[in-house]
Each structure stands twice: as structure tokens, then as C-alpha cells.
N, CA, C and O atoms as a GROMACS GRO file, in nm:
protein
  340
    1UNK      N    1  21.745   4.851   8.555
    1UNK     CA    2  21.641   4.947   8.581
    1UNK      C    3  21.694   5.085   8.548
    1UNK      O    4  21.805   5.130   8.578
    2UNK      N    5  21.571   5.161   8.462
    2UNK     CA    6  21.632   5.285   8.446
    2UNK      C    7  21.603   5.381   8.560
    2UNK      O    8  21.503   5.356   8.627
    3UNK      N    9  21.687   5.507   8.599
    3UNK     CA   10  21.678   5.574   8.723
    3UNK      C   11  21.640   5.739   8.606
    3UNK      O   12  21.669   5.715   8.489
    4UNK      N   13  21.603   5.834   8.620
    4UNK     CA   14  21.494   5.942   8.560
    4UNK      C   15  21.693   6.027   8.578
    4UNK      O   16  21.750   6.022   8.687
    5UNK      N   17  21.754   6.087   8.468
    5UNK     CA   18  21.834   6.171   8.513
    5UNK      C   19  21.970   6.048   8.463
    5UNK      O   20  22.061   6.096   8.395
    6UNK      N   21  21.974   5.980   8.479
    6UNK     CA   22  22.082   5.925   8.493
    6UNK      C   23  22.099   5.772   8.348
    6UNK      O   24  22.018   5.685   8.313
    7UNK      N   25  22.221   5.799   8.309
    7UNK     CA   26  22.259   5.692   8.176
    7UNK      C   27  22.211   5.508   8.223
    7UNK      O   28  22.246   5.472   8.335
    8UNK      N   29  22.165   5.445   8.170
    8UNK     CA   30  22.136   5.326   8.172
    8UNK      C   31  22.327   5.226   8.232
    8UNK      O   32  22.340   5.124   8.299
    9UNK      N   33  22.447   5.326   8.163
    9UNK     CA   34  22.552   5.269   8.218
    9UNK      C   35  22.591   5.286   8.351
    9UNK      O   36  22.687   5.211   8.371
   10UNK      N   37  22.563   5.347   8.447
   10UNK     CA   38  22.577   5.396   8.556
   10UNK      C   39  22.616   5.324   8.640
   10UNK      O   40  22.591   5.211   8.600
   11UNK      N   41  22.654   5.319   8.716
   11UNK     CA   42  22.730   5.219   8.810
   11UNK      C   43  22.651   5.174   8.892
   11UNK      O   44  22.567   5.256   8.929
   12UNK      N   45  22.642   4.991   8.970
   12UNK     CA   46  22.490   5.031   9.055
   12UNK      C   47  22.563   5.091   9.206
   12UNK      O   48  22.480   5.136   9.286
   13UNK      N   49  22.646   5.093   9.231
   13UNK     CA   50  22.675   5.170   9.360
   13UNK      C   51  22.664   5.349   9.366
   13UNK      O   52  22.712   5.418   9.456
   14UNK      N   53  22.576   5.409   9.223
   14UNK     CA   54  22.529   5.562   9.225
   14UNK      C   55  22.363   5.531   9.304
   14UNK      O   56  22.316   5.632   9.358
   15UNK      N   57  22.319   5.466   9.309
   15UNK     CA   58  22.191   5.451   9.378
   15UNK      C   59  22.236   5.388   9.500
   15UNK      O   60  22.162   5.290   9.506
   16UNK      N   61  22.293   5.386   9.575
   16UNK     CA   62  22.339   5.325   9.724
   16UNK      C   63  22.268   5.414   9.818
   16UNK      O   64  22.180   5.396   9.901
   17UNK      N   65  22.347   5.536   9.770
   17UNK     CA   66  22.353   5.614   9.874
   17UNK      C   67  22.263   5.709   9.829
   17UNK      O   68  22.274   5.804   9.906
   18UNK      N   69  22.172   5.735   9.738
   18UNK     CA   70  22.063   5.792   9.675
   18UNK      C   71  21.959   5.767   9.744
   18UNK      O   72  21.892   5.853   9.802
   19UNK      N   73  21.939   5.664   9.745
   19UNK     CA   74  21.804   5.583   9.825
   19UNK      C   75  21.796   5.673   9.990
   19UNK      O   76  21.694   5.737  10.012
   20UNK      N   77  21.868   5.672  10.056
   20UNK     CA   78  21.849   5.694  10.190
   20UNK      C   79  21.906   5.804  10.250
   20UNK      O   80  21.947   5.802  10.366
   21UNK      N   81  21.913   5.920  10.166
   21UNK     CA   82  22.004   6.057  10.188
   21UNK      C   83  21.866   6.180  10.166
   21UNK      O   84  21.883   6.290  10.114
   22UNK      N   85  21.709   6.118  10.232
   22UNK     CA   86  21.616   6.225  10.247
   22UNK      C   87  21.547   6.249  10.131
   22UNK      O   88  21.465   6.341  10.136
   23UNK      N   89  21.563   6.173   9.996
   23UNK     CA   90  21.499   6.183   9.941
   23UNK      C   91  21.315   6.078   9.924
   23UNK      O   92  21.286   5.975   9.986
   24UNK      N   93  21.230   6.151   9.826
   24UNK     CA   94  21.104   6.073   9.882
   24UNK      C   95  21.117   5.929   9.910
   24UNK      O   96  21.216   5.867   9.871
   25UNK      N   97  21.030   5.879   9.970
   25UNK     CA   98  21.021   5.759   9.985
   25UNK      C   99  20.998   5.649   9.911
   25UNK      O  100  20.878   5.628   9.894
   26UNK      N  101  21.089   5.550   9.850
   26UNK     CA  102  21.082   5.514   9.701
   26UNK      C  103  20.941   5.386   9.678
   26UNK      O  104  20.874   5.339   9.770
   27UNK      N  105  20.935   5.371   9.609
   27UNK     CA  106  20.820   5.297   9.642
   27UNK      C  107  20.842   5.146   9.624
   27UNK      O  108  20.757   5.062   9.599
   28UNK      N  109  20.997   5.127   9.644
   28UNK     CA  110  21.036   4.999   9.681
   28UNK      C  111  21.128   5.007   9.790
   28UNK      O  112  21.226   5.080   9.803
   29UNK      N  113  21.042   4.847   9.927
   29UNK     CA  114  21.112   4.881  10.030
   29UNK      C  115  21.223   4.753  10.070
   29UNK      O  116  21.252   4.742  10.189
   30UNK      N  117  21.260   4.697  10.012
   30UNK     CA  118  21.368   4.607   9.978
   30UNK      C  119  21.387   4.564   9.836
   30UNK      O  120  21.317   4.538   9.739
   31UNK      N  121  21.536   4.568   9.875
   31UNK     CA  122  21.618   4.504   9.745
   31UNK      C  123  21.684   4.342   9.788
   31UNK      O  124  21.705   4.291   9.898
   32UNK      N  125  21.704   4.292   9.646
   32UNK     CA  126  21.726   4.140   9.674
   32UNK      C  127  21.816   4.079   9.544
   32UNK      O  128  21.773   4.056   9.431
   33UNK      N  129  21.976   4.056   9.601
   33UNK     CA  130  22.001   3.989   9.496
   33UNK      C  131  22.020   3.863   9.466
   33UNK      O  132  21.992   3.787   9.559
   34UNK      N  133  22.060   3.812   9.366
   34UNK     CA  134  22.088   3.648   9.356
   34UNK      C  135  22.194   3.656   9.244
   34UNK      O  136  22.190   3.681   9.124
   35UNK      N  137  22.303   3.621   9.348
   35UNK     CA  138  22.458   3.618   9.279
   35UNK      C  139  22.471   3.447   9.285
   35UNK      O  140  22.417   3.363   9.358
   36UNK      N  141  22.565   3.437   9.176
   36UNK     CA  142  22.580   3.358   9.136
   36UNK      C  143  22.734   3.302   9.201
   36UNK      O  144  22.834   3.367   9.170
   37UNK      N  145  22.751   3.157   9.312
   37UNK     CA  146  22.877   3.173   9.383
   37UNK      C  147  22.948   3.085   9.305
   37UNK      O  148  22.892   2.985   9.261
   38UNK      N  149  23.092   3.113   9.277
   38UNK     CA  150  23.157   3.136   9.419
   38UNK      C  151  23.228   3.315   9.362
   38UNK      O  152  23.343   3.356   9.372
   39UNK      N  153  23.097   3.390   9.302
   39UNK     CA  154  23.170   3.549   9.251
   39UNK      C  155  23.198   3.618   9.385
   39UNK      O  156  23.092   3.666   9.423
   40UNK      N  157  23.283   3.640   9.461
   40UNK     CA  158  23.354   3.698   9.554
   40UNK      C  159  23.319   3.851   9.558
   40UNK      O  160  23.244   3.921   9.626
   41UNK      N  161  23.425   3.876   9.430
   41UNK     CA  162  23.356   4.032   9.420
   41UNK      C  163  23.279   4.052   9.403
   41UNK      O  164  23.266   4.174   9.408
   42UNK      N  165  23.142   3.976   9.366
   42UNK     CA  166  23.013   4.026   9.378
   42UNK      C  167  22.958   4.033   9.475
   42UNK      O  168  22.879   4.124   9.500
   43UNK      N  169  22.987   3.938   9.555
   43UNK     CA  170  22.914   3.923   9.689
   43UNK      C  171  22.966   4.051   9.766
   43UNK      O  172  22.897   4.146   9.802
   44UNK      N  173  23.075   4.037   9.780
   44UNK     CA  174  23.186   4.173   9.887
   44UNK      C  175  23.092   4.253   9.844
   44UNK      O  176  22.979   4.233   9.891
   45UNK      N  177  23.113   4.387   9.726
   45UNK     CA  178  23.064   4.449   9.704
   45UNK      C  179  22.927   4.496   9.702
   45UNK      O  180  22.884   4.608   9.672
   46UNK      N  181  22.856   4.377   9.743
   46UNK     CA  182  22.703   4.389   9.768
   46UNK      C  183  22.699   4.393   9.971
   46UNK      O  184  22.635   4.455  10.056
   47UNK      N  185  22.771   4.322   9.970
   47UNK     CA  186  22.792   4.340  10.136
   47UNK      C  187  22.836   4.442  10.201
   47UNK      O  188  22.815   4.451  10.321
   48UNK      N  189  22.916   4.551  10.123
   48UNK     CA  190  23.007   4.665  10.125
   48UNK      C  191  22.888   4.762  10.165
   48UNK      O  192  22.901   4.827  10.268
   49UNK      N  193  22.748   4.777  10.071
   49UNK     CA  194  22.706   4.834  10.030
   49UNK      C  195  22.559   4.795  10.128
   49UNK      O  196  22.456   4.838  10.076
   50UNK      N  197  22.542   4.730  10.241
   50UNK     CA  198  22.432   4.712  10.290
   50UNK      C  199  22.356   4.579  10.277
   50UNK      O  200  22.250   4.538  10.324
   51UNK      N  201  22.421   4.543  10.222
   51UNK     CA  202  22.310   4.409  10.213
   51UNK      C  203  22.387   4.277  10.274
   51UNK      O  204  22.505   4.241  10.272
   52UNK      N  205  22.276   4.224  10.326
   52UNK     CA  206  22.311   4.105  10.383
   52UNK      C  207  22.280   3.971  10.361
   52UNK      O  208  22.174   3.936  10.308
   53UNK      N  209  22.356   3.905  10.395
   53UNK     CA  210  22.329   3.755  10.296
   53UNK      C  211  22.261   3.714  10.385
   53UNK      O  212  22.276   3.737  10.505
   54UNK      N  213  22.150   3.625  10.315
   54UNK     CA  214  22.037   3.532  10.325
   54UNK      C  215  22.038   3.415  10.375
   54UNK      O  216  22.015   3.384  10.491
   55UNK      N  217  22.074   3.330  10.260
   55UNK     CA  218  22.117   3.222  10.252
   55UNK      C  219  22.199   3.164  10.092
   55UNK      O  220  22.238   3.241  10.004
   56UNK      N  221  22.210   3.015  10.088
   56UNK     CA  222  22.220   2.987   9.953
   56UNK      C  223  22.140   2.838   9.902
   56UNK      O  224  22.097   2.736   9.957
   57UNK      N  225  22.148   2.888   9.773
   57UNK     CA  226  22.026   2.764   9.731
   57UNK      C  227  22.161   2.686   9.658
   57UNK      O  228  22.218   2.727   9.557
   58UNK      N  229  22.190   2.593   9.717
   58UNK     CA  230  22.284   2.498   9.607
   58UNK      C  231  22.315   2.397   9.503
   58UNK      O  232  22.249   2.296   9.480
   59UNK      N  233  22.403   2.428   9.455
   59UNK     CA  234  22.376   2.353   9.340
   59UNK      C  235  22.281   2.324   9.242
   59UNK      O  236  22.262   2.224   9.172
   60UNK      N  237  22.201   2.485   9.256
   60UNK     CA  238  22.072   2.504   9.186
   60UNK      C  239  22.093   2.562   8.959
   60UNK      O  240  22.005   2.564   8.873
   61UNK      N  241  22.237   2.594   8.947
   61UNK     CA  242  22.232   2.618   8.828
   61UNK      C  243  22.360   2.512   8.754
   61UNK      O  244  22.436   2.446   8.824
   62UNK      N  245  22.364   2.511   8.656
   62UNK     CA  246  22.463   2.433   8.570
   62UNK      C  247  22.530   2.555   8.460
   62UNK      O  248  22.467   2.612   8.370
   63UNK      N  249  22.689   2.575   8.500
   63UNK     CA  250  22.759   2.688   8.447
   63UNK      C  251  22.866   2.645   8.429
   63UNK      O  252  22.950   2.614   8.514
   64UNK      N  253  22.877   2.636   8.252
   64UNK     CA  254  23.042   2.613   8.220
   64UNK      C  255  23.082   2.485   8.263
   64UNK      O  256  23.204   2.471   8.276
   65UNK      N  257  23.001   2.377   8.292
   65UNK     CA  258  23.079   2.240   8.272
   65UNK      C  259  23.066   2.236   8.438
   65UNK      O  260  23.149   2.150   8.467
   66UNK      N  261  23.028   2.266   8.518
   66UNK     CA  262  22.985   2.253   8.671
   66UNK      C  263  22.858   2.287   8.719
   66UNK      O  264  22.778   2.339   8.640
   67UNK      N  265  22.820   2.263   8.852
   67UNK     CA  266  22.718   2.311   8.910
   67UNK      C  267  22.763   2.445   8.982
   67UNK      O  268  22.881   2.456   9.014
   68UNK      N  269  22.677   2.545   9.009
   68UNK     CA  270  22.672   2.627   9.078
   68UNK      C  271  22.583   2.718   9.190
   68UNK      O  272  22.469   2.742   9.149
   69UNK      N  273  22.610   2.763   9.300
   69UNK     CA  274  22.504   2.764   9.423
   69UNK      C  275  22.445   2.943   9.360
   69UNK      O  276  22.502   3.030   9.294
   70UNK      N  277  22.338   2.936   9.409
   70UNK     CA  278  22.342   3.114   9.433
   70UNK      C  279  22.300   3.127   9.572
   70UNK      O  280  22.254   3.061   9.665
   71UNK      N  281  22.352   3.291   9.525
   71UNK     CA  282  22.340   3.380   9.699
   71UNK      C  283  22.244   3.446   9.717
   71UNK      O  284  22.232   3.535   9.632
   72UNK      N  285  22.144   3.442   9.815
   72UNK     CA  286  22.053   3.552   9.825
   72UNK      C  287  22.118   3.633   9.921
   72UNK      O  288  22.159   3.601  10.032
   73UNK      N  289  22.124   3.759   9.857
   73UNK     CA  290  22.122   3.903   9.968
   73UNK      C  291  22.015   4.026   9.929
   73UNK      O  292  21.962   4.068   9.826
   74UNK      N  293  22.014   4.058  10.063
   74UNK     CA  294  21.894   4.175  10.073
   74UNK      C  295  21.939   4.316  10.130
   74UNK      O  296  22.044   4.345  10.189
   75UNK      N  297  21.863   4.371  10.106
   75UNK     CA  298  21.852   4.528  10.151
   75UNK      C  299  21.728   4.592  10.176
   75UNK      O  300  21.627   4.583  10.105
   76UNK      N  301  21.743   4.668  10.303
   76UNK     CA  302  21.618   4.727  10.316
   76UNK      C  303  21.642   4.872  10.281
   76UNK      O  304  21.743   4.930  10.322
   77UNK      N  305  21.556   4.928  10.211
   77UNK     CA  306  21.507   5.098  10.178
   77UNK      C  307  21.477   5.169  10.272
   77UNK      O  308  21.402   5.261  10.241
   78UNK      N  309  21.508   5.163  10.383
   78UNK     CA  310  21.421   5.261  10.451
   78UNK      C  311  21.422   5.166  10.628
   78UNK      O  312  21.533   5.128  10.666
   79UNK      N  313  21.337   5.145  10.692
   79UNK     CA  314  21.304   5.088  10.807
   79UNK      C  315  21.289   4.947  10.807
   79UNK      O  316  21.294   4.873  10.905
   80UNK      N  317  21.265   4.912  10.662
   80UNK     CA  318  21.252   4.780  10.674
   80UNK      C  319  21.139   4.728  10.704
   80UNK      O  320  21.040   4.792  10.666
   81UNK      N  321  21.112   4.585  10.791
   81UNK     CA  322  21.018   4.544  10.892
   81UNK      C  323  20.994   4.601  11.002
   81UNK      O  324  20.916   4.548  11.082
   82UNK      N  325  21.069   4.747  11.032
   82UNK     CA  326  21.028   4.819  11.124
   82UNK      C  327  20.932   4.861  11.133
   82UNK      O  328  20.892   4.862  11.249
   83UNK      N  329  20.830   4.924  11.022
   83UNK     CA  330  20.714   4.964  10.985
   83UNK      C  331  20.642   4.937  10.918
   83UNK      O  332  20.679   4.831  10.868
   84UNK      N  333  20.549   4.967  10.879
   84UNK     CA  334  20.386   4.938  10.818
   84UNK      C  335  20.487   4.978  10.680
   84UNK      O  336  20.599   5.028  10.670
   85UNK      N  337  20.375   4.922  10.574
   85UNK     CA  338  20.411   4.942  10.445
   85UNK      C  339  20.335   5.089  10.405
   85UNK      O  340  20.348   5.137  10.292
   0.00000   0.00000   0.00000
């Protein structure tokens, strides 16, 4: 996703702390990823950063001569399910 201001290479941990430092209210109110396990550093680093794991769907892809699970993790923008949309 492109962000208005900023290079398409950007790191995604420059929007972390963008999102929730008073600026408008974005008009997305969760984020959601699906890592592919057993990536460690992907997961950490998404956990580092607010988000929390879900669950996992297993043994749902075929990678490189094995099966592999993914991870759902999420993030909320803002309040979350605390409030009205």
C-alpha cells in the first residue's frame, strides 16, 4: 500500500506509530496479517509492534517440498470493538 509522502520502499514499521500519534482517523480500523509459519521473525516483529495472534490455519499451503500453517494476527487502529464504526 502506498502511504501520500512517503517511497513505496519504506519500512512497514514507519506506519506503526503513525497511525495512533493524533493524527485523523484513518479510515481503516483493523489490520490483519497472514504470515506464513514457522517465519519467527515475522511473527516477533508483528507482535513487537501490536498485533496479536489469532489463530492458525494448518497445513493450509504447500512450500518448497512441505506443507505449511499460516498465522493470523491483528491490529486494531484506534479503539477497536470499543466503538461504533
Amino acid at each position: 500500500m502506498s502511504h501520500p509522502g512517503r517511497s513505496a520502499a519504506a519500512p512497514a514499521t514507519s506506519c506503526s506509530g503513525t497511525c495512533s500519534r493524533g493524527a485523523p482517523k484513518p479510515a481503516i480500523e483493523m489490520v490483519a496479517v497472514i504470515a506464513t509459519a514457522p517465519n519467527q521473525a515475522s511473527i516477533g516483529l508483528h507482535l513487537k509492534h501490536g498485533f496479536r495472534r489469532i489463530g492458525t490455519i494448518e497445513a493450509c499451503g504447500y512450500k518448497q517440498g512441505s506443507w505449511v500453517d499460516s498465522v493470523i494476527l491483528q491490529r486494531a487502529l484506534g479503539p477497536g470493538a470499543g466503538t461504533l464504526p
